[in-house]
C-alpha positions in Angstrom: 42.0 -93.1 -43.3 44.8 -93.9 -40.2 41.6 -95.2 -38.1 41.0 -97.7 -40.7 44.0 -99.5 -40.0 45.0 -98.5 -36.7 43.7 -99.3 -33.6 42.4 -96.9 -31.4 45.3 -96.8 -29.2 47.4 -96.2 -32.0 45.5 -94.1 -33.6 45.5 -91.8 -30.0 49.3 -92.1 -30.1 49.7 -91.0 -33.5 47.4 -87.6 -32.5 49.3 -86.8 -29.5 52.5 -87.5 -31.7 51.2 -84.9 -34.3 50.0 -82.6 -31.4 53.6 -82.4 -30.1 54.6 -81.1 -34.0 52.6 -78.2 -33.9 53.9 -75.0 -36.0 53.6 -73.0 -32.2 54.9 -69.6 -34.3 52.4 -69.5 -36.9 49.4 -70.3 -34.1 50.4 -66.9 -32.9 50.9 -65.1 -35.9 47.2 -66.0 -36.5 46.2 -64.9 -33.2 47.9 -61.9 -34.0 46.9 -61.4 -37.4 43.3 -61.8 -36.5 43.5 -59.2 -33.4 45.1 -56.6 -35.8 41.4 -56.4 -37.4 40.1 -56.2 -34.2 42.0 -53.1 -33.3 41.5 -51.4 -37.0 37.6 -52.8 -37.2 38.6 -54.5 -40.4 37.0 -58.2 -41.3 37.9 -61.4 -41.3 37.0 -64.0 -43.5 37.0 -67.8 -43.2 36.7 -70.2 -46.3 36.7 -74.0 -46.8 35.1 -77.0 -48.4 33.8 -80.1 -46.2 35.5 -80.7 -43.3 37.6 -77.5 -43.7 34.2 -75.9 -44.2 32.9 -77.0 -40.9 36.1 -75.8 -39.3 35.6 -72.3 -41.0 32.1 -72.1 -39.1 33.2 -73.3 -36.1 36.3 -71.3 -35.6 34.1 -68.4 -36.8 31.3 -68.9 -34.1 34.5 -69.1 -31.5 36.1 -65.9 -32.5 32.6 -63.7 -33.2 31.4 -64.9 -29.6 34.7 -65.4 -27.8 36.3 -62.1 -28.3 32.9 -60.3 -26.2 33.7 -59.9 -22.4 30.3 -57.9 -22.0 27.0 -57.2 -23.4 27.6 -53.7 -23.9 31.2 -54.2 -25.6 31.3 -50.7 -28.3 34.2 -52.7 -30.3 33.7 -56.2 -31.9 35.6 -58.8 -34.0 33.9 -58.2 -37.4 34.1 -62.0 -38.6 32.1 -64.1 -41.2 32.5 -67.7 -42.4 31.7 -67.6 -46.1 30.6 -71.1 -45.7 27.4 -70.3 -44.1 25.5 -68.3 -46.6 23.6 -71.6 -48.4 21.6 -70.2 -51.0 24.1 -67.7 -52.1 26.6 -70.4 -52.5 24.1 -72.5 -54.6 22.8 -69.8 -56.7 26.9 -69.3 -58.2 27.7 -72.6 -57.9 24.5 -73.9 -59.7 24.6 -70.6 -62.4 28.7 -70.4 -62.7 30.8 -72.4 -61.8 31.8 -74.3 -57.7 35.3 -72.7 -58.5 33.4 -69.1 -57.7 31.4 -69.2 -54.5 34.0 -68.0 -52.2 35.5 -65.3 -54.3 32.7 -63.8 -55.4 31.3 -63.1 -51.9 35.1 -61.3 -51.1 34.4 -59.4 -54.3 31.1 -58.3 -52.6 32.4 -57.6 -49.2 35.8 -57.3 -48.9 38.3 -54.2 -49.1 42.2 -53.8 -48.2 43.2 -54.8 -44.6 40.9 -57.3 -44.1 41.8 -61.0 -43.6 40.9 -63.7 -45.5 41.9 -67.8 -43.6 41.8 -70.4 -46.0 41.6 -73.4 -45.1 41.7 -76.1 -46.9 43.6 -80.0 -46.4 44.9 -80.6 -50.0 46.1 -76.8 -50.0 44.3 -77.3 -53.7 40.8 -76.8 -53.8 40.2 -74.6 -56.6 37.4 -72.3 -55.0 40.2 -71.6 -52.2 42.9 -70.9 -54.6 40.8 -68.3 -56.6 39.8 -66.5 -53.7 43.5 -66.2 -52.1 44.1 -64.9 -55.7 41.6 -62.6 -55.7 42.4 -60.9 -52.2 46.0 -61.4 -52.8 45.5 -59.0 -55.7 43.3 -56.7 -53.7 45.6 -55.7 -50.3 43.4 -58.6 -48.6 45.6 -60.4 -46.2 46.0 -64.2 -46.8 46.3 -66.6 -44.1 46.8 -70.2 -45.7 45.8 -73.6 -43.2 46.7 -76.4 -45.1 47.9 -80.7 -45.0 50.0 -83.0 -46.9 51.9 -81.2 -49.3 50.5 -78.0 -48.7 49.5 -78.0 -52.2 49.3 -74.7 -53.8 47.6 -73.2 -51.2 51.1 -72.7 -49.2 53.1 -70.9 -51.4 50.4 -68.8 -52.8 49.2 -67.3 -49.2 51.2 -64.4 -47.4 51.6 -66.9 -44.4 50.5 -69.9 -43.3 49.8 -73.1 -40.7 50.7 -76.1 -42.2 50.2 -79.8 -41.1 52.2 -82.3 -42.8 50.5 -85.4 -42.7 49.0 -87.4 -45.3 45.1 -88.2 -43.8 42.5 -85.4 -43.7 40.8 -86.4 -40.6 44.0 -85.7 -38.7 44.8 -82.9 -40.2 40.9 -81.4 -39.9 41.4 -82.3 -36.0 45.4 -80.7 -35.8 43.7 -77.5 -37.5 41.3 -77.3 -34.8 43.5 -78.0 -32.0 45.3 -75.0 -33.6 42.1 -72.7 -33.7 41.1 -73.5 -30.4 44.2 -71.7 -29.2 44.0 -68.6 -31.4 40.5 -68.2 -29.7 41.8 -68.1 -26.7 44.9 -65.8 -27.6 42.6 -63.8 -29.2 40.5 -64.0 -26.3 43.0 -62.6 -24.1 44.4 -59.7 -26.6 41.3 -58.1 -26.2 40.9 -58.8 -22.6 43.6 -56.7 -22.0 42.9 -54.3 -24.7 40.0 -53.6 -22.3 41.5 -54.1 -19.2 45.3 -53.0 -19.6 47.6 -54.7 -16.7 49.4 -52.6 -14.8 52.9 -52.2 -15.3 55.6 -53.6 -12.7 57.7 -50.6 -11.5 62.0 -50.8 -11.3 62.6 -51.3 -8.0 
């Protein structure tokens, strides 16, 4: 943990520092990637343990309620953290196996085009990994958020936003610096897929 031996002035110069390294490109192939399922009303799925997990709910809640500009809006992001659903995640973890409580909600709900983010810091959580494999193997797309290494999270997902920095709580907070924009890309993608702007004439 940087904050346990930095001071706080350090440790805000050190996040700026790591602000300023952002991957800008892969930010908006995730915007992008997630507003392709809003155009083809296919779903997106967010997984992650912990902190990662909180993430996934969060950026979840930003995209579901961020991408409606009115109350009667006919098209929607179809988006659900699989983080959320308590006592389904117990009942596999506690009768299986922890390795199995993401995957086997994707084998439930999900079917080719949708979009599956997975986040997680080590890029090696198991439950991650074998849901990634899973939708890899069933025309799911695979969007990989990791840290450090990357682990084997990076090289097994079809793209990716990675942080390399060796303490989770920066790369938690880099993650959602990253997701805050993608909400607001997003945001705007379907602003004007509602409200096209007019195109400048040749003079």
């Amino acid at each position: 943990m940087l904050g346990a031996t930095l001071d706080a002035r350090q440790y805000v110069d050190l996040v700026q520092h790591e602000v300023g390294r952002l991957d800008h490109f892969a930010m908006a192939r995730l915007a992008q990637a997630v507003y392709r399922r809003f155009c083809s009303g296919r779903f997106v799925y967010i997984i992650g343990n912990g902190g990662s997990g909180a993430n996934a709910s969060h950026l979840c809640e930003d995209l579901g309620k961020g991408t409606v500009l009115s109350d009667d809006q006919d098209k929607r992001l179809r988006i659900l953290s699989l983080t959320d659903n308590t006592s389904y995640i117990l009942a596999w973890a506690n009768d299986t196996s922890y390795e199995r409580i993401f995957v086997e909600q994707l084998r439930n709900l999900a079917e080719p085009g949708d979009l599956l983010i997975a986040i997680s810091g080590s890029g090696n959580s198991p439950n991650v990994l074998r849901a990634v494999e899973w939708a890899n193997g069933h025309g799911v797309e695979t969007f990989g958020v990791t840290g450090y290494s990357g682990g084997k999270l990076r090289p097994l997902a079809h793209d990716g936003f990675h942080v390399d920095l060796n303490d989770m709580g920066v790369v938690e907070t880099m993650h959602m610096v990253a997701f805050h924009y993608v909400v607001g890309r997003v945001h705007a993608m379907v602003r004007d897929h509602f409200q096209p702007q007019p195109q400048l004439r040749a003079a």
